[in-house]
N, C-alpha and C positions, 0 to 999 in steps of 0.2 A: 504493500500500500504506500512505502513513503515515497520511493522514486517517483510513482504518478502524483501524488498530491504533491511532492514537493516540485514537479515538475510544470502541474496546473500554478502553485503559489508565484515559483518567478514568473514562469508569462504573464500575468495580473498584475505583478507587481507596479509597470509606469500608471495604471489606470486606476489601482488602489493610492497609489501617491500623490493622483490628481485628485483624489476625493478627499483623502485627509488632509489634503493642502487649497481646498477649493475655496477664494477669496468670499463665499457666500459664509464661512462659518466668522469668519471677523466682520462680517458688514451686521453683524448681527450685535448694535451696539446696544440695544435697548430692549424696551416692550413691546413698539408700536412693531420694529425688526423681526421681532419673533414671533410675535401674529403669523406673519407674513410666511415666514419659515412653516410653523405650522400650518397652516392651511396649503399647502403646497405635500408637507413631509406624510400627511395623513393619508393620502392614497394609498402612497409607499406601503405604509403600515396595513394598511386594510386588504390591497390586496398579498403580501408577505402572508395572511392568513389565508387567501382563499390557494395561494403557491400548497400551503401546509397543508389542507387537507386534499388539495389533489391529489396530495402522495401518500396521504393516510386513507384516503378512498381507492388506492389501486395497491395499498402494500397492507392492506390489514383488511378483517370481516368486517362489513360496517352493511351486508345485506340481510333482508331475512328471505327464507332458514338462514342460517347462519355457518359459515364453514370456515375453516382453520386454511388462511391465505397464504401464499409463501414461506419465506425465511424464519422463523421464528424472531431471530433473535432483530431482525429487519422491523419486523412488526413492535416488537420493545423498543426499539428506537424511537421509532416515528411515535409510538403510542407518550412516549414518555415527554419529548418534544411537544405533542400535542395538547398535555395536562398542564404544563408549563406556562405555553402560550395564550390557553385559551380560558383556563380559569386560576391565573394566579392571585396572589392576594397584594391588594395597595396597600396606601400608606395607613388609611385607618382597620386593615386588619378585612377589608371585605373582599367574597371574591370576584372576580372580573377580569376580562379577556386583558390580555394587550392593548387592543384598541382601545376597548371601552375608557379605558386609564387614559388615552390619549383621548378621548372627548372632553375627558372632566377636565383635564388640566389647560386643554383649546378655553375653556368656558370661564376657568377660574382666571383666565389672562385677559378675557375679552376677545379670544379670535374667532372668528366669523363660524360656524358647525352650519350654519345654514345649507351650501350647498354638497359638502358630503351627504349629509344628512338624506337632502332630496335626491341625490345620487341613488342613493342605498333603496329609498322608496320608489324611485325610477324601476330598480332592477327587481325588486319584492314582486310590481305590479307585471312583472314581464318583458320588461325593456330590456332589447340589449345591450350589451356593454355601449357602445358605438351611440345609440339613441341617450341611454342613460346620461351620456357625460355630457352632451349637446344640452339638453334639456337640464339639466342643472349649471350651466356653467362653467363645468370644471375645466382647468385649463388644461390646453392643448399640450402642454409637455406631459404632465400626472395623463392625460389619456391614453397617449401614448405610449407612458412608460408601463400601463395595468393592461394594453393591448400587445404589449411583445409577452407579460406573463402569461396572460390568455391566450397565445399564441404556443407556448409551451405547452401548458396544461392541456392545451388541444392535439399534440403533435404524437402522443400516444408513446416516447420515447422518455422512460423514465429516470436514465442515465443523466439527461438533459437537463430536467426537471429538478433534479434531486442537485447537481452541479448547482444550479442559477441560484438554490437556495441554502447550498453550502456557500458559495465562495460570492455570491453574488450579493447575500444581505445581511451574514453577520458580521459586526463585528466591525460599522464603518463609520462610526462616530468617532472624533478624534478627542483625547484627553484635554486639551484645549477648547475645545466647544463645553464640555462639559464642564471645566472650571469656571469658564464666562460665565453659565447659566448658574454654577454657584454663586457665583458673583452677585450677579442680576437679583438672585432669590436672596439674598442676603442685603443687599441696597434696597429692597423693595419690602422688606416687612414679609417675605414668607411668601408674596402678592402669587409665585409660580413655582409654588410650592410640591406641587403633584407632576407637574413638567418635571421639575428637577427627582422628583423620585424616579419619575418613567425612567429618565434615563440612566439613573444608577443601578435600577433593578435590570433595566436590559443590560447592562454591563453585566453585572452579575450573573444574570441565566443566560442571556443570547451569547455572548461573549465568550463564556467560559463551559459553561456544562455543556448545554445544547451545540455549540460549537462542535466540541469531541465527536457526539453522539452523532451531528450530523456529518463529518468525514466517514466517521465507520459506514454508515448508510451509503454515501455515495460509492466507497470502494467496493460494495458487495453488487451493488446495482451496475455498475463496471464490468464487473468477473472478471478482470484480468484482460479484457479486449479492447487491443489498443485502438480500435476505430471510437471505441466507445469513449473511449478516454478521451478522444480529441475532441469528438463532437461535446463531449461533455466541458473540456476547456472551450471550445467555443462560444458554447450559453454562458458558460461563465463570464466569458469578453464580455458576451453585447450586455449579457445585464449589468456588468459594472458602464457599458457606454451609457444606456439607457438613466442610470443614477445619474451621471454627468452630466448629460442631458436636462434631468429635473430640476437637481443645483444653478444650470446655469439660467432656466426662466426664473426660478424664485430668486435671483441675485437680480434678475433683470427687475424684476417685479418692486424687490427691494431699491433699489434706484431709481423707478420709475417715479414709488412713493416721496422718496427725498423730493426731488425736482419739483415735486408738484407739491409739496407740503400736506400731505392729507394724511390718516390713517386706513386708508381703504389700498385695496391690489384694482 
């Protein structure tokens, strides 16, 4: 396993250094900044779950009758990743997904939940991706960047999949971004206060546990076939370009606000 993943890490490596070096994480001087950030970072986040359960709807039982899927120890993985994700506990002790964490802390800052929100109810009612983000607003980079996931999830290769969401979304917050926002919550009386938890706890789990758990996953889903492993370093590329991609409208978005003086995108 380590020759291929350490061989997926350095090709990644110039596109992972444009992320942790992306001027959007210092343009992020303030409050009104960080809206901005979030309403842009929350797709990210939302779809990063529906990545998770595509691979836990094709590597575990989740029909009825009910039958014993795969790998065993494939299905602990993912299963385990999945309890993590989707019902951890915040900061006052309650449980709730990942996202949901990132709603509450969008709300406690003031940033806009509006059109996620009507995104989500777009898609509930039937909509597709494509209709969904039109009819809410979302921006054009966040549609983009949830149409190459769906894009994955559709392509029925699970090597791929399992790559975009090992090398492609843990783990890419820089220590720097995360001191600022201590900062921020510390000059601000607590004001983003659930923000700054989100992101210590996903240091904590995305970072570190679920990290492990998801190499092992993708090396088995692999087998050892080097086509596979490339295709699978390839998803990895575009979804780190795809992130790139996001950072650079929401830095654009954040400029645009300076110039114009407003707190709106």
């Amino acid at each position: 396993m380590h020759l291929h993943i350490d061989n997926i890490r350095e090709e990644i490596t110039p596109l992972r250094q444009r992320i942790n070096e992306h001027p959007l994480y210092r343009s992020v001087a303030g409050i009104k900044e960080l809206r901005i950030f979030m309403q842009f970072h929350i797709y990210a986040v939302w779809d990063f779950m529906s990545l998770l359960k595509a691979l836990q709807i094709r590597l575990t039982g989740v029909s009825i009758p009910w039958f014993p899927v795969g790998d065993p120890h494939t299905r602990q993985l993912i299963n385990q990743i999945v309890a993590g994700e989707e019902a951890d506990t915040d900061e006052t002790g309650s449980i709730k997904s990942h996202f949901e964490m990132y709603l509450d802390a969008m709300q406690q800052c003031g940033a806009d939940t509006g059109p996620v929100l009507e995104f989500l109810r777009n898609l509930q009612q039937g909509e597709t991706l494509q209709a969904a983000c039109q009819a809410a607003g979302v921006p054009a980079a966040a549609r983009q960047f949830m149409e190459y996931t769906f894009q994955l999830i559709g392509n029925a290769r699970l090597h791929e999949t399992a790559a975009a969401f090992t090398f492609g979304r843990e783990d890419l917050i820089p220590g720097m971004f995360i001191s600022m926002v201590r900062d921020l919550n510390s000059a601000g009386n607590g004001s983003i206060s659930k923000f700054h938890y989100y992101l210590e706890r996903h240091i904590e789990v995305d970072g570190d546990e679920h990290s492990h758990l998801a190499l092992a996953m993708t090396e088995k889903l692999c087998h050892g076939d080097p086509q596979h492993w490339q295709e699978a370093s390839a998803a990895a590329k575009q979804s780190l370009v795809m992130r790139i991609a996001l950072w650079d409208a929401a830095l654009t978005a954040i400029e645009l606000n300076r110039i114009r003086g407003t707190d709106t995108q």
